[in-house]
VOPAGU-2260 file (C-alpha; in pm, 1 decimal, decimal comma):
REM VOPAGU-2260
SITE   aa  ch    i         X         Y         Z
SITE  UNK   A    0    7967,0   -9874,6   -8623,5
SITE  UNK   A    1    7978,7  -10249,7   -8744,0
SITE  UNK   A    2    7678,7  -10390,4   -8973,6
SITE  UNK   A    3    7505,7  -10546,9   -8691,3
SITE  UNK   A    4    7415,9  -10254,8   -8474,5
SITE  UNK   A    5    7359,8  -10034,2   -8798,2
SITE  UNK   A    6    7102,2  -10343,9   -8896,5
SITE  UNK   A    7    6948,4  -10330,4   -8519,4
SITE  UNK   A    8    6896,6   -9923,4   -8565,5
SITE  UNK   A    9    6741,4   -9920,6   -8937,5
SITE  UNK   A   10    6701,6  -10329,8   -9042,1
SITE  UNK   A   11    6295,9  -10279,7   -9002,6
SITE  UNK   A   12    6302,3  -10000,6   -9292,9
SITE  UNK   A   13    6613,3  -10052,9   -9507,0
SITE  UNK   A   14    6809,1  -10382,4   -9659,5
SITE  UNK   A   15    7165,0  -10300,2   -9568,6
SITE  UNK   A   16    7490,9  -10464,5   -9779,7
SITE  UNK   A   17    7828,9  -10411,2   -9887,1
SITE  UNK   A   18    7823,6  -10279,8  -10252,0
SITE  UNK   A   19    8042,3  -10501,3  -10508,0
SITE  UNK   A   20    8268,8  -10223,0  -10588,6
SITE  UNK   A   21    8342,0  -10109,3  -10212,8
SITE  UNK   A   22    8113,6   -9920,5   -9986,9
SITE  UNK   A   23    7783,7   -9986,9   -9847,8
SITE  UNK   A   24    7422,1   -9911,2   -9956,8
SITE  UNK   A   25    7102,6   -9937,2   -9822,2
SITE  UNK   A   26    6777,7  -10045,4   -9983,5
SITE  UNK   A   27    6401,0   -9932,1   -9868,7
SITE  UNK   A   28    6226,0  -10238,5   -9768,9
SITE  UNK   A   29    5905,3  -10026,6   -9870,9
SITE  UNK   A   30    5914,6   -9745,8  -10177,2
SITE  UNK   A   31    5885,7   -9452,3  -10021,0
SITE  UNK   A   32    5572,7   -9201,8  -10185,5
SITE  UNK   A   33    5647,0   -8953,7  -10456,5
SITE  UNK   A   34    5561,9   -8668,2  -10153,5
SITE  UNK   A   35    5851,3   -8821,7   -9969,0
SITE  UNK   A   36    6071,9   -8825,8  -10239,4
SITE  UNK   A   37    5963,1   -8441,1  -10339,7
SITE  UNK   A   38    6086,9   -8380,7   -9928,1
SITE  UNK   A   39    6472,7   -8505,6   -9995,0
SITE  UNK   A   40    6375,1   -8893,6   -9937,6
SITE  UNK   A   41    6494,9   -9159,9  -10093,9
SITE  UNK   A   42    6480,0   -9506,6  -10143,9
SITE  UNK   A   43    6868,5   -9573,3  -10213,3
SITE  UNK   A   44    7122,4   -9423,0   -9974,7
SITE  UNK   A   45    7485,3   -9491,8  -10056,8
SITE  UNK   A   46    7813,5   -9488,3   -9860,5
SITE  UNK   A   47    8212,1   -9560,5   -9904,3
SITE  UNK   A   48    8166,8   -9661,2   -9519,7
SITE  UNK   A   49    7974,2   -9787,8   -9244,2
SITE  UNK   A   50    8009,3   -9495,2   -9052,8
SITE  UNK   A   51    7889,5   -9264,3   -9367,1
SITE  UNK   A   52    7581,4   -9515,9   -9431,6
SITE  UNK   A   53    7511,3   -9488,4   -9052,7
SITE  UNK   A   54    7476,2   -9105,1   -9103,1
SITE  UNK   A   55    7258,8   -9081,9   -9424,9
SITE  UNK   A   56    7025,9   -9327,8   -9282,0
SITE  UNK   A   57    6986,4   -9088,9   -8940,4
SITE  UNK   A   58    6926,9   -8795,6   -9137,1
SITE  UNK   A   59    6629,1   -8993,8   -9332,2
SITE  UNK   A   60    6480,0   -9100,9   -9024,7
SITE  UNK   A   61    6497,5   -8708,8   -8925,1
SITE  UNK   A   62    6345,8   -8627,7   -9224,4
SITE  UNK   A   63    6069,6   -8920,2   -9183,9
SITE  UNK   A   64    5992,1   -8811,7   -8835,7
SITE  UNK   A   65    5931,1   -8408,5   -8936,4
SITE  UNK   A   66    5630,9   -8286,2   -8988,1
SITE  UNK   A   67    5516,4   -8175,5   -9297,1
SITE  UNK   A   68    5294,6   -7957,0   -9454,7
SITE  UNK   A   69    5078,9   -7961,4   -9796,9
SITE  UNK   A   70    5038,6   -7644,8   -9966,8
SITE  UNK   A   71    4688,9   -7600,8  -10169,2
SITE  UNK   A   72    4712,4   -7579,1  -10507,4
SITE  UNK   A   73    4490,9   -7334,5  -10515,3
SITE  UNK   A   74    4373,6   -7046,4  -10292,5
SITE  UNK   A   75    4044,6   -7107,1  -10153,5
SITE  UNK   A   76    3723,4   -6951,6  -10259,0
């Protein structure tokens, strides 16, 4: 996986650059809502390579794209 085609598949929602002490990370271009973060989102995903970035950043678009569900609070009346 080079940058460029890992930019073409998640550029629109994430910054992507090489981290100063080696690796890559990737940046949310948009927070992402505490309900997203309480579903394993995040706004930061790390990697030592391209490859490992590459696979982080699938399995948040997986987790974007499932559906989820609010529990009440409360039981209903």
């Amino acid at each position: 996986m080079t940058l460029a085609e890992l930019t073409r598949l998640h550029g629109r929602t994430w910054t992507i650059a090489e981290a100063v002490g080696g690796g890559w990370y990737a940046v949310r271009r948009a927070d992402m809502s505490a309900y997203g973060l309480e579903h394993g989102l995040s706004n930061i995903r790390c990697g030592t390579t391209l490859a490992e970035l590459a696979r982080r950043l699938d399995t948040e678009t997986r987790l974007e794209n499932q559906p989820w569900r609010r529990v009440p609070l409360r039981a209903a009346p």
